[in-house]
C-alpha positions as CSV (number, residue, x, y, z in Angstrom):
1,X,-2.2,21.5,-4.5
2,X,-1.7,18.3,-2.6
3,X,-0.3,14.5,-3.5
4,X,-2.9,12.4,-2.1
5,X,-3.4,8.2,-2.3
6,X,-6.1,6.4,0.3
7,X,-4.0,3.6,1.9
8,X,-4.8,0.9,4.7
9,X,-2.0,1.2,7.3
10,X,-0.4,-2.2,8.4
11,X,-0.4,-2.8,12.5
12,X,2.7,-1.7,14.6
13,X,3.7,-5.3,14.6
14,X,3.4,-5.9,11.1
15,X,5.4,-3.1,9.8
16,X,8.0,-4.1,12.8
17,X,7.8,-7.7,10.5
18,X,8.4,-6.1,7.2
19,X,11.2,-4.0,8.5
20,X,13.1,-7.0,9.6
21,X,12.0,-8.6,5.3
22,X,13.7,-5.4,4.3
23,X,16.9,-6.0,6.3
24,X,17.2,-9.5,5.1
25,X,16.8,-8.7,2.0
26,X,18.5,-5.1,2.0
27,X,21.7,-7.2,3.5
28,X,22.3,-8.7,0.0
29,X,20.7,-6.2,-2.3
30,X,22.6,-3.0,-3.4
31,X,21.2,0.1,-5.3
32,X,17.3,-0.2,-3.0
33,X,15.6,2.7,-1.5
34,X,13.5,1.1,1.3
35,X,10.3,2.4,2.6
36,X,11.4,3.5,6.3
37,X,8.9,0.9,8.3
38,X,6.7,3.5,9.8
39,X,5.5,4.9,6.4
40,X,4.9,1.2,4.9
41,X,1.2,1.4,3.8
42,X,-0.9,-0.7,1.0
43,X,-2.3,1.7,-1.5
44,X,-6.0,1.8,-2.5
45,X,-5.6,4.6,-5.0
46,X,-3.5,7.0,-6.1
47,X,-5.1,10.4,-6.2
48,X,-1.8,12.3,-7.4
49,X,-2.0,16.2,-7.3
50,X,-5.3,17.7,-6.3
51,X,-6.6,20.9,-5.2
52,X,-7.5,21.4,-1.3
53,X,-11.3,21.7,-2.2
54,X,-11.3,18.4,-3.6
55,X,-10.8,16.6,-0.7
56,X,-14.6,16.8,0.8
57,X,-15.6,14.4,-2.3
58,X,-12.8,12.4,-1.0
59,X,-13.3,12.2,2.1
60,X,-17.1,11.2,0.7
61,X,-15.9,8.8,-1.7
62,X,-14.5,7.1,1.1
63,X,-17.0,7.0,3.2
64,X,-19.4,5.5,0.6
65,X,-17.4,2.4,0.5
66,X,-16.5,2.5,4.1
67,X,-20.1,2.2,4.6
68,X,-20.5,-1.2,2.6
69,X,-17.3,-2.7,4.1
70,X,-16.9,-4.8,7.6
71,X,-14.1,-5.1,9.2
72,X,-11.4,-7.8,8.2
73,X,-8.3,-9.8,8.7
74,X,-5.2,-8.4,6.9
75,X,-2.0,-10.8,6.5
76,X,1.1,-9.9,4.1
77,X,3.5,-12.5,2.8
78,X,5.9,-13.6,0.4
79,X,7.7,-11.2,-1.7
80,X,7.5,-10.5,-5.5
81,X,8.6,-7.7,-8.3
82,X,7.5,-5.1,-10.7
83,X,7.0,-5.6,-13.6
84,X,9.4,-8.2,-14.2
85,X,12.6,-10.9,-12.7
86,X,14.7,-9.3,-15.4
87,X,13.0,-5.8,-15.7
88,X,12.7,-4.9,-11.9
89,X,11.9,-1.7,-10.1
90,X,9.7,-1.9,-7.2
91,X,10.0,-4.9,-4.6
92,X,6.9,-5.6,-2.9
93,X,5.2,-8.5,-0.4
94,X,1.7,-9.6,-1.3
95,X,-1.6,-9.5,0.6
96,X,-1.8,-13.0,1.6
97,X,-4.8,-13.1,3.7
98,X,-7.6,-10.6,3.0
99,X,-6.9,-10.0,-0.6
100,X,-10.6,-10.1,-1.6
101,X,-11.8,-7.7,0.8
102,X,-8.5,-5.1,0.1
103,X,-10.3,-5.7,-3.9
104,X,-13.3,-5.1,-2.9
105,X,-12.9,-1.8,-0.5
106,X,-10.2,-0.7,-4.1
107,X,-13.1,-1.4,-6.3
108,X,-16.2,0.2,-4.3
109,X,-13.4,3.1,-3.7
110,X,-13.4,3.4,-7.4
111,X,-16.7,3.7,-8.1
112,X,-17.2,5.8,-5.3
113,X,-14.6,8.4,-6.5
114,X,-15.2,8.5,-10.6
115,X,-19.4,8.9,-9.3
116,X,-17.3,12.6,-7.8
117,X,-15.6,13.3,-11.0
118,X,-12.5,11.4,-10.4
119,X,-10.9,10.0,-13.4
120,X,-11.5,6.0,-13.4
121,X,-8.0,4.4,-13.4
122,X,-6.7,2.8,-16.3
123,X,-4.5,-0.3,-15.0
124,X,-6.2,-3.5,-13.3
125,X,-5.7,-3.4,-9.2
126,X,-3.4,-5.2,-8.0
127,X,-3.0,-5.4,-3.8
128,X,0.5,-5.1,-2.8
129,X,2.5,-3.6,-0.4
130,X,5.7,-1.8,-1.4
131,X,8.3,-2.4,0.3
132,X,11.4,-0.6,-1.5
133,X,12.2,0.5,-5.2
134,X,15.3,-0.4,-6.8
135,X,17.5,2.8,-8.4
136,X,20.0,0.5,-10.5
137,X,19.6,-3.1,-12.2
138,X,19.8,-5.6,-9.9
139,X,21.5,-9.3,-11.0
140,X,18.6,-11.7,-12.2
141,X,19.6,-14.6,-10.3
142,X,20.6,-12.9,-6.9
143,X,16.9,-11.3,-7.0
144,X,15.2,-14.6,-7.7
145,X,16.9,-16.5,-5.2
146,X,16.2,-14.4,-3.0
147,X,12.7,-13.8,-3.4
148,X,12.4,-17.8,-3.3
149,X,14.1,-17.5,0.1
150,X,11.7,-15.5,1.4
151,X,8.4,-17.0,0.0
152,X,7.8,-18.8,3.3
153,X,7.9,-14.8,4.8
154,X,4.6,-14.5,6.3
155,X,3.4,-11.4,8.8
156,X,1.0,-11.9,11.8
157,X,-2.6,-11.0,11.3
158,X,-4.2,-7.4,12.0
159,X,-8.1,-6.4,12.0
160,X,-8.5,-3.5,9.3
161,X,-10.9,-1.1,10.7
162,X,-10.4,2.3,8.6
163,X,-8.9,3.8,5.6
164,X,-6.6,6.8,5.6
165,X,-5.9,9.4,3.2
166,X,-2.4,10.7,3.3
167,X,-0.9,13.4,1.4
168,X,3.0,12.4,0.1
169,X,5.7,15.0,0.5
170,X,8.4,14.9,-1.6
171,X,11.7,15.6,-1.0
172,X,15.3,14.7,-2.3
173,X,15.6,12.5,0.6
174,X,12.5,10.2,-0.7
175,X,8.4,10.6,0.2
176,X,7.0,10.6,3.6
177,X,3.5,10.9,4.3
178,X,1.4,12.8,7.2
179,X,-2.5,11.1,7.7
180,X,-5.0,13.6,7.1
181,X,-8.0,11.7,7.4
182,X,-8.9,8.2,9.0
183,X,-12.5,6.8,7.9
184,X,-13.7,3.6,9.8
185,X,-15.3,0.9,8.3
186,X,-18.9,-0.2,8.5
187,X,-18.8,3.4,11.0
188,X,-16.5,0.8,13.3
189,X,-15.2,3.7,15.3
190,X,-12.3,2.0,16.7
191,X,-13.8,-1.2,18.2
């Protein structure tokens, strides 16, 4: 058995960008785990636990909405919670540029994977980009503030070309995550 998601992966630059978010914020802010920079991904779908044999109707899946998707310009900024100011676990910065083409590619993913078998998921998709999760209640006000600090917080711009699919390893030290497979857009084979 394997954890599997299908993620974009930010540029180089951009996950330098949100490193430097996560310092600001992780200067004030006890009790969060941060994503280390280099795994900092935006999640597609979450596969969970599946068998090796599985991953060919994956790995098709994706390529049937790769196939219907062109390249396109990816920005992250701001920064938010969920589910709630006063209810908080996972602190995360939005996609601010590209946002209907990262629902789009989520959405023909979808479809793509419950045509396989796949079980359709249950909760509305919502593009984000995790960038920590918090182990302990954090203070209300001290969140907020700081989260209206950063709402100017705004990444450069990278061209998404490809999808990944990544299996998670967990371990008492947190995830990390090893690409298995890279599936270009619109067959846009690194151009």
């Amino acid at each position: 058995m394997m954890r599997l998601f299908i993620a974009i992966t930010p540029s180089g630059e951009q996950r330098e960008e949100l490193g430097r978010l996560q310092q600001r914020l992780g200067s004030t802010l006890e009790g969060v785990k941060w994503v280390a920079p280099p795994s900092l991904h935006l999640t597609l779908k979450f596969l969970g636990e599946q068998e090796e044999g599985r991953r060919t109707a994956i790995t098709a899946a994706m390529r049937g909405c790769a196939r219907g998707a062109a390249p396109f310009a990816l920005r992250f900024g701001g920064a938010g919670v969920f589910p709630s100011m006063r209810r908080a676990r996972v602190i995360w910065t939005a996609v601010k540029e590209g946002a209907g083409e990262v629902s789009a590619l989520a959405a023909a993913l979808e479809a793509e994977l419950v045509k396989r078998g796949f079980p359709a998921e249950g909760r509305p998709f919502r593009a984000h980009l995790t960038l920590g999760r918090i182990r302990r209640p954090l203070p209300a006000g001290v969140l907020e503030r700081l989260l209206k600090e950063e709402s100017p917080f705004s990444t450069g711009i990278t061209v998404v070309r490809s999808l990944s699919l990544y299996r998670s390893h967990l371990s008492p030290r947190g995830a990390s995550y090893s690409a298995l497979e890279e599936i270009y857009l619109a067959d846009n084979r690194g151009k």
